[in-house]
N, C-alpha and C positions, 0 to 999 in steps of 0.2 A: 803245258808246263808240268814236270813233273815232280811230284809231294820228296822234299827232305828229307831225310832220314830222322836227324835231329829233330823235325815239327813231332814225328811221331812217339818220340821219348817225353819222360813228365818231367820236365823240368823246373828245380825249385832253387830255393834259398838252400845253404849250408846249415845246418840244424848246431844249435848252440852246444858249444863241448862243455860237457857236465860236470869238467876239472874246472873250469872257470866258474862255475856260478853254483855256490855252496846247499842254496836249494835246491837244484834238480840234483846234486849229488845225494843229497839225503833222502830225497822223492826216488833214485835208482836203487839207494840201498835197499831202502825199506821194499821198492819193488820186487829185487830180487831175493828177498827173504818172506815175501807173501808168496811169491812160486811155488819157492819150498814149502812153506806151507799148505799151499793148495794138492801138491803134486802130495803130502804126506795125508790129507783131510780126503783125496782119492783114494789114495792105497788101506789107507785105516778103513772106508764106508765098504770097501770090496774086501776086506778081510784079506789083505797082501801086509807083506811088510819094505816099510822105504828105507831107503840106504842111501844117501847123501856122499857126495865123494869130492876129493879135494887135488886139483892135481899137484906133483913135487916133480922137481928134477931129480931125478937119482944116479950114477953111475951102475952099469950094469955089469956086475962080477965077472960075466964071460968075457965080453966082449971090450968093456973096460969105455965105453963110450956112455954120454951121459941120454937120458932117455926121459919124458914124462909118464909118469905112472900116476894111476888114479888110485886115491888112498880114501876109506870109508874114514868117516866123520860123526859126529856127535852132535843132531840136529834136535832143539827141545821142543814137542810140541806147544802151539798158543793157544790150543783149544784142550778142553778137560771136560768132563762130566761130575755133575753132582744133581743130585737128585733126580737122576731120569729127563734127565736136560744139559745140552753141551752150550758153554758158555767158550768163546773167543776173547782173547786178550790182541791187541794190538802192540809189539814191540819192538821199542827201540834203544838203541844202547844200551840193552839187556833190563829197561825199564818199560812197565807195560806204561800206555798213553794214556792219562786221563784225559776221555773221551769228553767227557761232560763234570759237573760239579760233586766229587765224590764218587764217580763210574768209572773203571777201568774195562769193563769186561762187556760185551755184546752179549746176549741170548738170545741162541742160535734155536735151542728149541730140537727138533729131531736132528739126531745122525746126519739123515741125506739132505738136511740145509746147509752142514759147515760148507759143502764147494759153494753154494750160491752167494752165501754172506761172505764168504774172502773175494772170491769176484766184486760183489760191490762195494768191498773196502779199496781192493785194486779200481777201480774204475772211481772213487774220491781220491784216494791218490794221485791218478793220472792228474786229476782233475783242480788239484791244490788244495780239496778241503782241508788234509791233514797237515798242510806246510807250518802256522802255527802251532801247533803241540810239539812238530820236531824240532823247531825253532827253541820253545821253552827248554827242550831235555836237554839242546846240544847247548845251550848257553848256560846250564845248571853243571854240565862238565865241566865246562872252562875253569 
């Protein structure tokens, strides 16, 4: 007898859509704005500089058809130095988390730990630690 094709694919459940269920939207946002941060806590440790880009539809003068163009952006970083020490903020809705009672900010300690410690914030995120603290911010907007 001979194997399926089908048996050889991995087949699962339909993974829950993130417009429906207002926690893992805020767990995506925050996801994709720890990217950026990690992707600018790279370029900052190698001495590059990042450039964040946003795409727009635009009309194109010649051709008069409309096109997406990638437009640079205005990305703030969550990490800062004072004292010979980089400290990380976690933010959301332009408000940094408090983390713990009175903490906003991690210390990261050298340069080349900011990528490790945004990883392990991405990896509690994935994970739901931070689902309460975004829970308090976005209910302090309402």
């Amino acid at each position: 007898m001979t194997k399926s094709l089908l048996s050889s694919l991995n087949v699962t459940a339909r993974p829950e859509k993130t417009s429906d269920n207002p926690v893992l939207k805020r767990r995506e946002q925050l996801l994709k704005r720890l990217d950026q941060q990690l992707a600018m806590a790279n370029a900052h440790i190698n001495g590059e500089t990042y450039t964040a880009y946003r795409e727009k539809w635009q009309k194109n003068p010649e051709t008069g058809q409309q096109e997406k163009v990638h437009i640079p952006k205005n990305v703030a970083k969550w990490f800062y130095k004072r004292n010979n020490q980089y400290f990380l903020e976690i933010r959301y809705a332009n408000k940094a988390l408090e983390l713990s009672k009175g903490s906003h900010a991690i210390q990261v300690g050298e340069q080349g730990n900011l990528t490790t410690v945004i990883r392990t914030v991405i990896e509690a995120v994935v994970a739901g630690e931070l689902d309460p603290l975004l829970e308090k911010v976005s209910t302090n907007l309402s």
